[in-house]
N, CA, C and O atoms as a GROMACS GRO file, in nm:
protein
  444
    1UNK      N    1   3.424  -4.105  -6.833
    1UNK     CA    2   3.533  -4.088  -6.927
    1UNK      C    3   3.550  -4.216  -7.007
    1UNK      O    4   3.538  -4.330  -6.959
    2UNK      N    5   3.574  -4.192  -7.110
    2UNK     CA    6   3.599  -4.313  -7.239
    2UNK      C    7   3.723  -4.351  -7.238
    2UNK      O    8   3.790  -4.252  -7.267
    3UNK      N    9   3.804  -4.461  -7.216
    3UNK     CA   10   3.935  -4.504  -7.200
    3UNK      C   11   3.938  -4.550  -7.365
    3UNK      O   12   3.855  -4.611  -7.432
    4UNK      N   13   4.054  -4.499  -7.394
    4UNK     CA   14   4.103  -4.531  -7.535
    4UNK      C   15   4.078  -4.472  -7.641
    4UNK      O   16   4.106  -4.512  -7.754
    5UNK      N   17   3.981  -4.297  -7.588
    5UNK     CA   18   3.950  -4.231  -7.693
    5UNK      C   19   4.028  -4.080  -7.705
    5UNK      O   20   3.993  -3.976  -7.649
    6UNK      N   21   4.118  -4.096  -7.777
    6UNK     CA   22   4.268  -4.011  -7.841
    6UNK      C   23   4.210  -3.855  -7.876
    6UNK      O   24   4.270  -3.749  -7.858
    7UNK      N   25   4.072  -3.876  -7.932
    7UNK     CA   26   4.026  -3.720  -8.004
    7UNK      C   27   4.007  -3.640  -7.867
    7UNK      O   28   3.943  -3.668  -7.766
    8UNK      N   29   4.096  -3.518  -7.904
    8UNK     CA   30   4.101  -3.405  -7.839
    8UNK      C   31   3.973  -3.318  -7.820
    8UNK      O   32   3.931  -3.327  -7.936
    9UNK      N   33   3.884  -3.241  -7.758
    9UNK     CA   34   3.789  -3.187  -7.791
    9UNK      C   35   3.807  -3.092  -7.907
    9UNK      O   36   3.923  -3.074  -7.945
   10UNK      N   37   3.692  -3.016  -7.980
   10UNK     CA   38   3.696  -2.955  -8.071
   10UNK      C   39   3.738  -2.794  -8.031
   10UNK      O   40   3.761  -2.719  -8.127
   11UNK      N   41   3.747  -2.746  -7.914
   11UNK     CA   42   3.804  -2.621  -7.880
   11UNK      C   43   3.994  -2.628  -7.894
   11UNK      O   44   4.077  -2.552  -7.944
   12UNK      N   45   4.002  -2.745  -7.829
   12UNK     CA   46   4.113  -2.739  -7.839
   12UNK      C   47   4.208  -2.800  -7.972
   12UNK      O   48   4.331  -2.811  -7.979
   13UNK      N   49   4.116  -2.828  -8.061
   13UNK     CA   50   4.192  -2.840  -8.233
   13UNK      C   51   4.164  -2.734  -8.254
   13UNK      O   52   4.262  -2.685  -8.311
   14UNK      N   53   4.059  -2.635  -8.242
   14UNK     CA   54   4.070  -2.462  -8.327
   14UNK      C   55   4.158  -2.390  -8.265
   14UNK      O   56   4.229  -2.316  -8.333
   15UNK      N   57   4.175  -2.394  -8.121
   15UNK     CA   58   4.303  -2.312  -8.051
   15UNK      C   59   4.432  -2.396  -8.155
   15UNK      O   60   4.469  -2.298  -8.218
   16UNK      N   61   4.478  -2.460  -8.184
   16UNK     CA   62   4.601  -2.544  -8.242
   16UNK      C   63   4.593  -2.515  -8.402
   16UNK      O   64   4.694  -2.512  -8.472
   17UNK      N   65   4.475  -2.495  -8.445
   17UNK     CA   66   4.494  -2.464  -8.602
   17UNK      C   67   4.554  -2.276  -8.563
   17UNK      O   68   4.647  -2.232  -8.631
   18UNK      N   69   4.506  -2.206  -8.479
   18UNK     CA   70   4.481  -2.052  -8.438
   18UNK      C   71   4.600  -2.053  -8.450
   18UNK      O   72   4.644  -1.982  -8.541
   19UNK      N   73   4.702  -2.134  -8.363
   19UNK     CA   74   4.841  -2.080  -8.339
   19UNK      C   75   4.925  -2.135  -8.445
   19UNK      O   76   5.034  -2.090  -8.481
   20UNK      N   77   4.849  -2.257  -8.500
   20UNK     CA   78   4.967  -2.304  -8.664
   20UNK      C   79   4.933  -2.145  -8.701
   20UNK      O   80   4.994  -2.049  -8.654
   21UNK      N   81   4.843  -2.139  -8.778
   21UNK     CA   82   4.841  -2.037  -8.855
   21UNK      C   83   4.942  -1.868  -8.834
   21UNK      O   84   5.003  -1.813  -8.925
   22UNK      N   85   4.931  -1.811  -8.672
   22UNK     CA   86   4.986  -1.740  -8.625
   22UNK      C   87   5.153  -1.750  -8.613
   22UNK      O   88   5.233  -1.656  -8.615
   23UNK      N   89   5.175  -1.875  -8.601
   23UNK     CA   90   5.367  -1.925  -8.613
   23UNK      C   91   5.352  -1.927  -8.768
   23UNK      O   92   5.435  -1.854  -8.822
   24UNK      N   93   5.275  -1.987  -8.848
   24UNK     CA   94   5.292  -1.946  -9.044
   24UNK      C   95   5.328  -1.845  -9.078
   24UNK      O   96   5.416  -1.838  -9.164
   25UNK      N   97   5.251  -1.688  -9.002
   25UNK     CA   98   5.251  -1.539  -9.051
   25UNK      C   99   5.401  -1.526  -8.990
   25UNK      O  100   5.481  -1.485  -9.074
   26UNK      N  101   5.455  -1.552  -8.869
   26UNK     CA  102   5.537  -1.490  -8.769
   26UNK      C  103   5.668  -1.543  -8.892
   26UNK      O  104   5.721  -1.454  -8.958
   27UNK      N  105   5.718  -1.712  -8.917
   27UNK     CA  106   5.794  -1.714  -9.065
   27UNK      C  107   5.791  -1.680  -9.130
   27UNK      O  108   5.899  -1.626  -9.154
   28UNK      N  109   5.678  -1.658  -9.248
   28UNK     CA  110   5.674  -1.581  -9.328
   28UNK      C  111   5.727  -1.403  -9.288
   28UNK      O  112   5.778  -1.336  -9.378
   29UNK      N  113   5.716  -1.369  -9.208
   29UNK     CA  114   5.718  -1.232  -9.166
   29UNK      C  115   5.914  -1.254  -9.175
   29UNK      O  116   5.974  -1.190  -9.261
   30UNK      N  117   5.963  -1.315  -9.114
   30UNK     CA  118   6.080  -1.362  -9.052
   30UNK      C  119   6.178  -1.387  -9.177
   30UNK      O  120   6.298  -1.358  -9.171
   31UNK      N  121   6.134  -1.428  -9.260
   31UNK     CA  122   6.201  -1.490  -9.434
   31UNK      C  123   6.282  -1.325  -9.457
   31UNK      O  124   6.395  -1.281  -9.479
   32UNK      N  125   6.160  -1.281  -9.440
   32UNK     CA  126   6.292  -1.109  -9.505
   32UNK      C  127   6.352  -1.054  -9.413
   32UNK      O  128   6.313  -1.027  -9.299
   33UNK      N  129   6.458  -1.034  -9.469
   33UNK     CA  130   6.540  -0.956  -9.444
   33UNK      C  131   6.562  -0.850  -9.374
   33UNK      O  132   6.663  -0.825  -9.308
   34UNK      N  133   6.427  -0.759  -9.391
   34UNK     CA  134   6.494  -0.644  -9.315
   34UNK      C  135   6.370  -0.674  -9.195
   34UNK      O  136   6.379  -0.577  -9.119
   35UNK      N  137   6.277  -0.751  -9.152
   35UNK     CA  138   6.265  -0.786  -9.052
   35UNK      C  139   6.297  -0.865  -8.928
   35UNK      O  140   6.320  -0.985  -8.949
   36UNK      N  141   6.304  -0.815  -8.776
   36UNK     CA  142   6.431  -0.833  -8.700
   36UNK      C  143   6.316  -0.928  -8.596
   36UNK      O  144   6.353  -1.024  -8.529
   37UNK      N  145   6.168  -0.875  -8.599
   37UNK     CA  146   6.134  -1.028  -8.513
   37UNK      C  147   6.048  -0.970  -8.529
   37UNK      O  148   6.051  -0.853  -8.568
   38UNK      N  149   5.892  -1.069  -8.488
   38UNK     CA  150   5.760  -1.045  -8.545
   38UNK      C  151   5.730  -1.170  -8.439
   38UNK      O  152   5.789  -1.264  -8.385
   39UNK      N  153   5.591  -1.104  -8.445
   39UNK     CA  154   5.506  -1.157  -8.301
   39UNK      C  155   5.354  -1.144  -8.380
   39UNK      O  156   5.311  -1.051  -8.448
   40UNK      N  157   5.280  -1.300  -8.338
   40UNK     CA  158   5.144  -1.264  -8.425
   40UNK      C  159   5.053  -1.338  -8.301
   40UNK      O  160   5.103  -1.393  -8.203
   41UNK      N  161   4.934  -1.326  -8.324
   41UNK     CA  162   4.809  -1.393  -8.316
   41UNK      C  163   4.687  -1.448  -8.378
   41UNK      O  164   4.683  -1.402  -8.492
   42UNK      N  165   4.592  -1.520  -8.358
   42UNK     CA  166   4.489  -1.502  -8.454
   42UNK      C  167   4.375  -1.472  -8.361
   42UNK      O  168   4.401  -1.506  -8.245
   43UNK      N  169   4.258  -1.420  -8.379
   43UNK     CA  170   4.131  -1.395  -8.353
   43UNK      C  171   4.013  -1.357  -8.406
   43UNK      O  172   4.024  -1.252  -8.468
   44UNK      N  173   3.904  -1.402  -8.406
   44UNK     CA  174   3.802  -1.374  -8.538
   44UNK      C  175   3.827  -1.426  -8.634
   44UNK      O  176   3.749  -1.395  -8.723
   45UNK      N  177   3.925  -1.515  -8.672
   45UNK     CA  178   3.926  -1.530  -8.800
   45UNK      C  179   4.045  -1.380  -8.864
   45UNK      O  180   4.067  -1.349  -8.981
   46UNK      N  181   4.089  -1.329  -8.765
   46UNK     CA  182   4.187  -1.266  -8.859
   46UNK      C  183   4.356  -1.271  -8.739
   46UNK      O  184   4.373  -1.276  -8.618
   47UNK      N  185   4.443  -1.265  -8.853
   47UNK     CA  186   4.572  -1.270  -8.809
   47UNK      C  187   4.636  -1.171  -8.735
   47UNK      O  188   4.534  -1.102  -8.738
   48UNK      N  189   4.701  -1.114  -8.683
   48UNK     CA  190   4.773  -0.918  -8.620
   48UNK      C  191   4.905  -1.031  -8.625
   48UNK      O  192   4.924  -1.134  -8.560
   49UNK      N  193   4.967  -0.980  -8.709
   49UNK     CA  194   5.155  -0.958  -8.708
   49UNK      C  195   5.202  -0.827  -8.691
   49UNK      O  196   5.184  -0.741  -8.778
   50UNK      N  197   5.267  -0.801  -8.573
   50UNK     CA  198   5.352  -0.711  -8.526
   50UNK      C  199   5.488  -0.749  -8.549
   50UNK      O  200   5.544  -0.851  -8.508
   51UNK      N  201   5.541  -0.642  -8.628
   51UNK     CA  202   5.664  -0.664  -8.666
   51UNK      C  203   5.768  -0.567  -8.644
   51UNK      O  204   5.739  -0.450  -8.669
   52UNK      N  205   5.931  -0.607  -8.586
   52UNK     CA  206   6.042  -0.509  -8.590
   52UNK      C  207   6.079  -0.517  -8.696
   52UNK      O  208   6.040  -0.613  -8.764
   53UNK      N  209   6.174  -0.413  -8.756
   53UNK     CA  210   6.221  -0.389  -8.905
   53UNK      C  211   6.350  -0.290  -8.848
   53UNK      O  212   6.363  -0.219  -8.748
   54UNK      N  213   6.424  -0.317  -8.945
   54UNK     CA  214   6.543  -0.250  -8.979
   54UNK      C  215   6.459  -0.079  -9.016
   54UNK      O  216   6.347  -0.053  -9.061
   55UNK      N  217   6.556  -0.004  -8.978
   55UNK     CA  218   6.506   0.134  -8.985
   55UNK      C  219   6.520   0.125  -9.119
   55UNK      O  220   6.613   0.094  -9.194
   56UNK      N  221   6.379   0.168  -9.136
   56UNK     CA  222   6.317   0.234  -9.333
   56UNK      C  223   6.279   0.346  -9.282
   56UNK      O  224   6.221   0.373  -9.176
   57UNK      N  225   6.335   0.442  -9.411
   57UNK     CA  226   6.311   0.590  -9.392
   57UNK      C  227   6.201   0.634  -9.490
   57UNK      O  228   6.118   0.721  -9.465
   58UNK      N  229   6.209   0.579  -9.580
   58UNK     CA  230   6.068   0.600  -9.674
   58UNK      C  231   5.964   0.568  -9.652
   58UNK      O  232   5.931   0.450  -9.642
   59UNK      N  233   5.906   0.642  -9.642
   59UNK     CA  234   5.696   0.598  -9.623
   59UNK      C  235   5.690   0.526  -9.750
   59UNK      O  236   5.688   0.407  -9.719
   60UNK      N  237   5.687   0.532  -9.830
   60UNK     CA  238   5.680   0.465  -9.993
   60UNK      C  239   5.753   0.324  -9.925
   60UNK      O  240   5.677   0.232  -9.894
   61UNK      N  241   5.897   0.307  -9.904
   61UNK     CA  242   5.928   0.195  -9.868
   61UNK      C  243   5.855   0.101  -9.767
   61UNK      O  244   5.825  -0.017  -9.785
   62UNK      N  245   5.832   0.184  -9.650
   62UNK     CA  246   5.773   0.108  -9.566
   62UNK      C  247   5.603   0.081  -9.620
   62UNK      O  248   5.520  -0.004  -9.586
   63UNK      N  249   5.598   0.140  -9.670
   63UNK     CA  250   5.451   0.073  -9.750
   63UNK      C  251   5.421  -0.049  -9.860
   63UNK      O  252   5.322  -0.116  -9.888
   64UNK      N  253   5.525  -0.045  -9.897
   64UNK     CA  254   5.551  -0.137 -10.022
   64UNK      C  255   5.616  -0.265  -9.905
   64UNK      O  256   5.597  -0.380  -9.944
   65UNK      N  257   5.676  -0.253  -9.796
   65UNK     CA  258   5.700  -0.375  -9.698
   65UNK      C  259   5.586  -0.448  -9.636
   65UNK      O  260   5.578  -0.571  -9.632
   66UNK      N  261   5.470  -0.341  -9.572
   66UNK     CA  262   5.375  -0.403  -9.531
   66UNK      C  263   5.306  -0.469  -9.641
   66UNK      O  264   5.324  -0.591  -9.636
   67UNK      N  265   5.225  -0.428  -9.747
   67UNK     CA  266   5.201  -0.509  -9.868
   67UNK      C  267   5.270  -0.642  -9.900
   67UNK      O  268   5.212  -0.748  -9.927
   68UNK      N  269   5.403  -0.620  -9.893
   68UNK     CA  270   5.469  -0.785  -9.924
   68UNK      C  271   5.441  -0.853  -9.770
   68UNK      O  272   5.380  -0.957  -9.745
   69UNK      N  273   5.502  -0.763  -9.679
   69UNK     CA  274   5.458  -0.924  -9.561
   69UNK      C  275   5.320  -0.943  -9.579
   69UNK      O  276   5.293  -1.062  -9.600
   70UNK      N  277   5.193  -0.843  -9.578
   70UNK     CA  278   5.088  -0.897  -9.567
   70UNK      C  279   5.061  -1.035  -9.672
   70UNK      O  280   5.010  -1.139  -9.630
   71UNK      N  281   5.100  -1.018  -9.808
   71UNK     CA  282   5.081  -1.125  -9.858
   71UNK      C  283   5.111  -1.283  -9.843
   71UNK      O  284   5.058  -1.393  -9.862
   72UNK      N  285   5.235  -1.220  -9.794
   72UNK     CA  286   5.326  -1.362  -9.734
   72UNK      C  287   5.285  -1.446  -9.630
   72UNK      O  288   5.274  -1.566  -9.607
   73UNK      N  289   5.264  -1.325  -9.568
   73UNK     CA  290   5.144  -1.385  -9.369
   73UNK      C  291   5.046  -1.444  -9.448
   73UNK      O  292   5.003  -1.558  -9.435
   74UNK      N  293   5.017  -1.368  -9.521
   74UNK     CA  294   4.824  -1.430  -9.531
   74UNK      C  295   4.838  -1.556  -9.606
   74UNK      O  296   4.736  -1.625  -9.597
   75UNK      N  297   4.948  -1.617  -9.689
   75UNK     CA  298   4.912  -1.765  -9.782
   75UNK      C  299   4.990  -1.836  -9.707
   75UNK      O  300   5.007  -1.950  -9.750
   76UNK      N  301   5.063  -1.800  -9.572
   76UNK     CA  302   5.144  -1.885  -9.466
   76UNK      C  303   5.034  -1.909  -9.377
   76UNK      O  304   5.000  -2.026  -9.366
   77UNK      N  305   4.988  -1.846  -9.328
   77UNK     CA  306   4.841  -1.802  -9.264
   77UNK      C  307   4.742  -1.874  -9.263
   77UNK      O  308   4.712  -1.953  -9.173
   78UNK      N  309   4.690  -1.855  -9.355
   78UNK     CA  310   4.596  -1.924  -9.430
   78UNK      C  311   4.449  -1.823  -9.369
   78UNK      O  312   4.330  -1.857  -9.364
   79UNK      N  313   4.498  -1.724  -9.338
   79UNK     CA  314   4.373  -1.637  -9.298
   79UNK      C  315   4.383  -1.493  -9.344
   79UNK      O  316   4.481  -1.495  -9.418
   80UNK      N  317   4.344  -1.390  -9.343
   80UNK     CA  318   4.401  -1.262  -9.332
   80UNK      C  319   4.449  -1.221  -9.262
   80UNK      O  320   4.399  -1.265  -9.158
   81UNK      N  321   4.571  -1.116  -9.223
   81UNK     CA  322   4.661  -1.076  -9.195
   81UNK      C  323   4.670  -0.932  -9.218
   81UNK      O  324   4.663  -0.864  -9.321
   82UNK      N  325   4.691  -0.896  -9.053
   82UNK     CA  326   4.681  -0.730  -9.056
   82UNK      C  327   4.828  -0.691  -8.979
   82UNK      O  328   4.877  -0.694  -8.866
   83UNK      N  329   4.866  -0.651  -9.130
   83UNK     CA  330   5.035  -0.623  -9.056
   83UNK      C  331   5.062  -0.492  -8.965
   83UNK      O  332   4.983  -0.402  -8.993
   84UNK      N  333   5.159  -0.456  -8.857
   84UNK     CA  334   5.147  -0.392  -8.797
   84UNK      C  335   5.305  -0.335  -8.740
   84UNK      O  336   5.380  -0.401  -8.668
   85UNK      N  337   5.325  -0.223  -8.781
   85UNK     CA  338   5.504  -0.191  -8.667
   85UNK      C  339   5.472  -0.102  -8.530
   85UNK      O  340   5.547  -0.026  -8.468
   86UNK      N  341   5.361  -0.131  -8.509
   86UNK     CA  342   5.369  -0.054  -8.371
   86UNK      C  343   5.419  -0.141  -8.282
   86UNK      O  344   5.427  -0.262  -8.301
   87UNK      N  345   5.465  -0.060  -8.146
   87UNK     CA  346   5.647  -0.147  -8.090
   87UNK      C  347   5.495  -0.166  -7.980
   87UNK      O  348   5.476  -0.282  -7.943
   88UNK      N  349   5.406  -0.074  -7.936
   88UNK     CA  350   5.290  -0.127  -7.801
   88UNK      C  351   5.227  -0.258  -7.851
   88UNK      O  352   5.222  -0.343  -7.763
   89UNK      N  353   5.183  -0.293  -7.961
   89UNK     CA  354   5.113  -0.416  -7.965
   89UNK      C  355   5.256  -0.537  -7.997
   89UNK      O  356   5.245  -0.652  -7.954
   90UNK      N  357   5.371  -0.497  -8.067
   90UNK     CA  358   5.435  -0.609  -8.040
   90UNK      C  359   5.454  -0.656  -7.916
   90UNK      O  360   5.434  -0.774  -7.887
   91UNK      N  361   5.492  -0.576  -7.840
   91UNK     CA  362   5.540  -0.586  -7.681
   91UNK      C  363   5.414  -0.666  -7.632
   91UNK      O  364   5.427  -0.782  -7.594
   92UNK      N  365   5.281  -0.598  -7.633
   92UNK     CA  366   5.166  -0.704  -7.570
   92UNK      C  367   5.155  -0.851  -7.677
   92UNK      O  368   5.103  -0.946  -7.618
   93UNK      N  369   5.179  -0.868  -7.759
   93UNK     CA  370   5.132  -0.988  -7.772
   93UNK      C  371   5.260  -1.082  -7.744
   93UNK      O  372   5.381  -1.070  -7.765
   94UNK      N  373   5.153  -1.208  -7.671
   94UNK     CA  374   5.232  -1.275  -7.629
   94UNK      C  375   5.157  -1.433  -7.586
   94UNK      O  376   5.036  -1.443  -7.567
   95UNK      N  377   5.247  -1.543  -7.575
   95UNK     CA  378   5.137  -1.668  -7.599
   95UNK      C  379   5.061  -1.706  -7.530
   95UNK      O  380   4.979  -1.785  -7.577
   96UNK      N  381   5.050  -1.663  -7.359
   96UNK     CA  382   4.951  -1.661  -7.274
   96UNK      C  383   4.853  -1.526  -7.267
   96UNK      O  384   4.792  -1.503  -7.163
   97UNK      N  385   4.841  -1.448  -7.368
   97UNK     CA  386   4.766  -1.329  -7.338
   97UNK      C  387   4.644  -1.373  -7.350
   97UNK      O  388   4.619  -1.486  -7.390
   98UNK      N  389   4.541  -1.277  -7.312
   98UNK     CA  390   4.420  -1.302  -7.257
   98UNK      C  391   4.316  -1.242  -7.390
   98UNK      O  392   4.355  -1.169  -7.481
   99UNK      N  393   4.174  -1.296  -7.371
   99UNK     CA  394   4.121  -1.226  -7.448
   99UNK      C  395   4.084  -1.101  -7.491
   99UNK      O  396   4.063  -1.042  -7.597
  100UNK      N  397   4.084  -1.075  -7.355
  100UNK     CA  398   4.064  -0.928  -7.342
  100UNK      C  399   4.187  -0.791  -7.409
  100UNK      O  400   4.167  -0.671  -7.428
  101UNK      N  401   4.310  -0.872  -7.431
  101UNK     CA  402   4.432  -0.804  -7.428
  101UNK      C  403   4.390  -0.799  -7.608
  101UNK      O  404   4.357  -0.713  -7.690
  102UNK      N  405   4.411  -0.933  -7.606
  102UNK     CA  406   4.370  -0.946  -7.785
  102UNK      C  407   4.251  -0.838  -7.850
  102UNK      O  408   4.284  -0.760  -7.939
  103UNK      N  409   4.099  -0.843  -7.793
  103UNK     CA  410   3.989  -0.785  -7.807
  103UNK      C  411   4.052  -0.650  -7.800
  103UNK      O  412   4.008  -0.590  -7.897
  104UNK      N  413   4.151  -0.553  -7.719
  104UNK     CA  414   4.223  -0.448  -7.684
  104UNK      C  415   4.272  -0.386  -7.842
  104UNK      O  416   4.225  -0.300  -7.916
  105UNK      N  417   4.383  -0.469  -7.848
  105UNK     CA  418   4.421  -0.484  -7.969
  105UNK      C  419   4.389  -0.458  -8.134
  105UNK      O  420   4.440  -0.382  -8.216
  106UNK      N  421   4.292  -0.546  -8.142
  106UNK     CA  422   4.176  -0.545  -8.242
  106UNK      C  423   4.099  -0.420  -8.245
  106UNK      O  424   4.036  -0.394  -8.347
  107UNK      N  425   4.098  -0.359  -8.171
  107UNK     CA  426   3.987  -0.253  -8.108
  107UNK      C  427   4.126  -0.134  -8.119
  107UNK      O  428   4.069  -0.026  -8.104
  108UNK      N  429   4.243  -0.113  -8.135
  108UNK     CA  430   4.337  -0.010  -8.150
  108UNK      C  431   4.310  -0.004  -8.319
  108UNK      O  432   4.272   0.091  -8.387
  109UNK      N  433   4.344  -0.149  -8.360
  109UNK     CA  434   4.368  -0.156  -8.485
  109UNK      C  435   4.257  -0.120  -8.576
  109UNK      O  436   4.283  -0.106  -8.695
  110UNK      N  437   4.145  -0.103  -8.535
  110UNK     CA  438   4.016  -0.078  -8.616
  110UNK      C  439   3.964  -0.208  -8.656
  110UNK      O  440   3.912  -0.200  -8.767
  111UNK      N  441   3.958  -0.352  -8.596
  111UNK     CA  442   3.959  -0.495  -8.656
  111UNK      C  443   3.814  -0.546  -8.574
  111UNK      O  444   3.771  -0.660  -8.590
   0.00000   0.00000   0.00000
């Protein structure tokens, strides 16, 4: 071991950019209004924000919501961003989840 050398390995700066990016989408998601809490990850190179929302009754509305968060996640992000209101993947993601849970995930979502 090298005494006095500060650099972290390189797995553990891409896990730390993974989760900046994933807390970027989860604010951005969080800024509006009619969302009530949002839960993200990153993997592959892509983002999953699961989000609660105030009950929208319009399909038109709720379509025109995912479009704006996705944009918002993705330049907070800095990755792409696959927005999502299903209440099963909010509930699973979470900051110790596993790969496999994630890979799960990705694999519901078509990702």
């Amino acid at each position: 071991m090298i005494f006095g050398s500060h650099e972290p390995p390189a797995y553990v700066a891409e896990q730390a950019k993974a989760e900046e990016g994933a807390r970027g989408a989860e604010y951005a998601a969080l800024s509006n209004p009619l969302v009530l809490a949002a839960r993200a990850f990153e993997r592959k190179g892509i983002t999953v924000l699961a989000v609660l929302t105030e009950p929208i009754y319009l399909a038109s509305d709720r379509a025109a919501l995912k479009e704006l968060l996705t944009a918002a996640a993705s330049e907070a992000a800095g990755t792409p961003v696959t927005v999502t209101f299903d209440l099963e993947i909010y509930r699973r993601i979470s900051r110790d989840m596993s790969a496999e849970v994630q890979d799960l995930i990705l694999k519901k979502l078509g990702l």
